[in-house]
C-alpha positions as CSV (number, residue, x, y, z in Angstrom):
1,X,23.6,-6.7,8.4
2,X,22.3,-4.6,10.8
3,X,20.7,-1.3,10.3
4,X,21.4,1.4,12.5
5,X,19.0,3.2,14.3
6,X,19.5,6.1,15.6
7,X,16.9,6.8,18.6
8,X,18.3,10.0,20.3
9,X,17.8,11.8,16.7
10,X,14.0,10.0,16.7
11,X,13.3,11.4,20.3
12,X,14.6,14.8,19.8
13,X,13.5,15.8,16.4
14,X,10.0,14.7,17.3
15,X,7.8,17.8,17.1
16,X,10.4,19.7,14.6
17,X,9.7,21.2,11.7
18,X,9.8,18.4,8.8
19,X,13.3,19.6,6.7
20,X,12.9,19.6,2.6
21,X,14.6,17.0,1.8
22,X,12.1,14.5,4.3
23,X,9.3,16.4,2.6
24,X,10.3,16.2,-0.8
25,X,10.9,12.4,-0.8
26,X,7.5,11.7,1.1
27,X,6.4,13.2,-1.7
28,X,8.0,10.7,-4.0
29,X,6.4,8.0,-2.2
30,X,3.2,9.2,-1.9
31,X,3.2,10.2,-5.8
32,X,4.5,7.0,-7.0
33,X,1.5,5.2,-4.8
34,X,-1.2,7.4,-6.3
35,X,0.2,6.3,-10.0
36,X,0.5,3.2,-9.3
37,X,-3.1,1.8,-7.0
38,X,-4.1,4.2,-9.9
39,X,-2.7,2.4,-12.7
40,X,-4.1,-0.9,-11.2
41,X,-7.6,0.1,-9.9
42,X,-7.5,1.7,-13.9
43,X,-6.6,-1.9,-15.0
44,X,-9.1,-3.6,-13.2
45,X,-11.9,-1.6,-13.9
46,X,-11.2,-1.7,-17.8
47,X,-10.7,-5.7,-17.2
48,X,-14.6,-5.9,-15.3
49,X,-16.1,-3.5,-18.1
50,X,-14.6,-6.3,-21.2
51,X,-16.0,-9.3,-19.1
52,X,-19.4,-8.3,-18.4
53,X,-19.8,-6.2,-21.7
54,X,-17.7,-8.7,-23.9
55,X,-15.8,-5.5,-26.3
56,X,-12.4,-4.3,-25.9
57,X,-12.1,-0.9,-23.9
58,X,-9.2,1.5,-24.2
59,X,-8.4,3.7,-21.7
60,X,-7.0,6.1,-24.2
61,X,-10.1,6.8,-25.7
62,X,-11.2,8.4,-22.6
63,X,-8.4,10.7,-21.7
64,X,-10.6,13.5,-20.2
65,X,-12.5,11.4,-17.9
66,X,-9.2,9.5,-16.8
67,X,-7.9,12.8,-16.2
68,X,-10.5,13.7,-13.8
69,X,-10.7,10.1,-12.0
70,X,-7.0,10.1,-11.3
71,X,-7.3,14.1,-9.8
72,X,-10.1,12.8,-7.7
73,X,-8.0,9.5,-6.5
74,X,-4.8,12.0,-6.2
75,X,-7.7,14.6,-4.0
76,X,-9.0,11.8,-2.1
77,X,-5.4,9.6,-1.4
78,X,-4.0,12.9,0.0
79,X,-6.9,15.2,2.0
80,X,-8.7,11.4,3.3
81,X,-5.3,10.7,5.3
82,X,-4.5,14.1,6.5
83,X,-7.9,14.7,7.7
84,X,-7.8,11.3,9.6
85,X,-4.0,10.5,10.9
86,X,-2.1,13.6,9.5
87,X,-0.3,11.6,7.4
88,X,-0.2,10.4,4.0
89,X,1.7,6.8,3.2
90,X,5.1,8.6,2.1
91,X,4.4,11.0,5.1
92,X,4.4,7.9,7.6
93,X,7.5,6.1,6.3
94,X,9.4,9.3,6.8
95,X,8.3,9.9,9.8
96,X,6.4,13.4,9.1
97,X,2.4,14.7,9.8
98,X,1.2,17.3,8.9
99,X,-0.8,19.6,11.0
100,X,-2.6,22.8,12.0
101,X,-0.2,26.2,12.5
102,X,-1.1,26.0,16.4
103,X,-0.4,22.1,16.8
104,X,-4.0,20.9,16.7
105,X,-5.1,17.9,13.9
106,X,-6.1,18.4,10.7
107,X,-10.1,18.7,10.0
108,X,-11.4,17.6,7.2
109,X,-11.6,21.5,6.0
110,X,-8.0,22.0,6.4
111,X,-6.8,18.7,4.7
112,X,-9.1,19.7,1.3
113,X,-8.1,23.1,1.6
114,X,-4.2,22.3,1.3
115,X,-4.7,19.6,-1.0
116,X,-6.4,22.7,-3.3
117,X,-3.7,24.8,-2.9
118,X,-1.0,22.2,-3.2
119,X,-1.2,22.9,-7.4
120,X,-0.6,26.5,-6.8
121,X,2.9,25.7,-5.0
122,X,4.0,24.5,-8.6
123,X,3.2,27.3,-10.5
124,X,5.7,29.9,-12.0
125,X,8.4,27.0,-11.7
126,X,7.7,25.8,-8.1
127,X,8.2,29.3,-6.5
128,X,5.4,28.3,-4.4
129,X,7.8,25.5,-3.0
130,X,11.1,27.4,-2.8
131,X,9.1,29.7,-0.3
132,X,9.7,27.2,2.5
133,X,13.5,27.1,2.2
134,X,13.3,30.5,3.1
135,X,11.0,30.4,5.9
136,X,12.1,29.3,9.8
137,X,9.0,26.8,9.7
138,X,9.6,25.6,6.1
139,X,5.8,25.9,5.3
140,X,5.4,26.1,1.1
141,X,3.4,28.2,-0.3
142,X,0.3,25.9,0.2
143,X,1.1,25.5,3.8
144,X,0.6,29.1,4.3
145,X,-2.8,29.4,2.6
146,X,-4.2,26.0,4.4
147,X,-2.8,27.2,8.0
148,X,-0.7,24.2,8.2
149,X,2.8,22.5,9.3
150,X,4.7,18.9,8.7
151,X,6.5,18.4,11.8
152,X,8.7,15.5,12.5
153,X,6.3,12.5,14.4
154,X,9.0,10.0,14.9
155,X,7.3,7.3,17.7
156,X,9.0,8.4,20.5
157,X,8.1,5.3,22.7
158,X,9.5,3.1,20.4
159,X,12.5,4.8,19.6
160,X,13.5,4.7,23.5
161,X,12.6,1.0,23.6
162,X,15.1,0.5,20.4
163,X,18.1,2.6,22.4
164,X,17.2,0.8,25.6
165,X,17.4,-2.8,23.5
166,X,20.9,-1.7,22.8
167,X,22.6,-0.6,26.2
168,X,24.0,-3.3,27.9
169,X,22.8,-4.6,30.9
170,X,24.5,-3.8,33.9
171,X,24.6,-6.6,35.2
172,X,26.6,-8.4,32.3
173,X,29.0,-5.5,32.3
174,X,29.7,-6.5,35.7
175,X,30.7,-10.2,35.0
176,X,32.2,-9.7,32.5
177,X,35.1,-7.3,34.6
């Protein structure tokens, strides 16, 4: 089966505003890769504490402190990736960054900054989200306080490679008539 590609979208919606619907299922990505490397670094760590100390542990028991490790894991797996690449793991397989109002990267400043605001955006039933169906850049609510963007960052090198794999050659059209 094969897949289709469709390059001349890639190429031209390359430095576009990211659309809700990308942002919203990067989103599901990236959240269900913080639960789960979570979930597993959670399991492993409770696994090393009952072999070298020999008694059972239950992560229940401690459901402050795993409250605060999997905010700092959520704070770290998000603001680490901006700050470095502009994009988070569900950010990349959509094809989205994010970045700074006037184009630049994002600093390390900026990427903690939106990852601070990002909570406030869910507030009052996600009003802070509906803001950016409403706005021409669709920046939410923490966009706005963080002075930042997702833009489409489709690779546009490799989507013209992928549409020139697919036109025929001249030279076989040519034989072939």
């Amino acid at each position: 089966m094969t897949r289709y590609v469709a390059p001349e979208r890639d190429i031209e919606l390359q430095g576009h505003y990211a659309g809700p619907v990308s942002r919203l299922l990067a989103w599901v990505v990236d959240t269900f890769t913080v639960s789960v490397v979570f979930a597993l670094l959670l399991g492993l760590i409770t696994l090393a504490i009952e072999v070298v100390t020999g008694r059972q542990v239950q992560p229940d028991d401690y459901g402050a402190l795993i409250v605060v490790a999997f905010l700092f894991w959520a704070t770290i797996y998000f603001a680490a990736p901006w700050a470095m690449s502009g994009k988070t793991v569900g950010m990349a397989v959509l094809g989205i960054q994010v970045c700074r109002n006037d184009g630049r990267p994002v600093d390390g400043k900026h990427a903690l900054l939106r990852i601070v605001a990002l909570p406030l955006s869910f507030l009052l039933f996600g009003i802070g989200l509906i803001i950016g169906l409403f706005q021409r850049q669709n920046r939410c609510l923490h966009d706005l306080i963080a002075g930042t963007c997702v833009i489409y960052s489709w690779d546009a090198r490799q989507a013209r490679l992928r549409l020139l794999s697919r036109q025929p050659d001249p030279d076989d059209v040519a034989l072939d008539g």
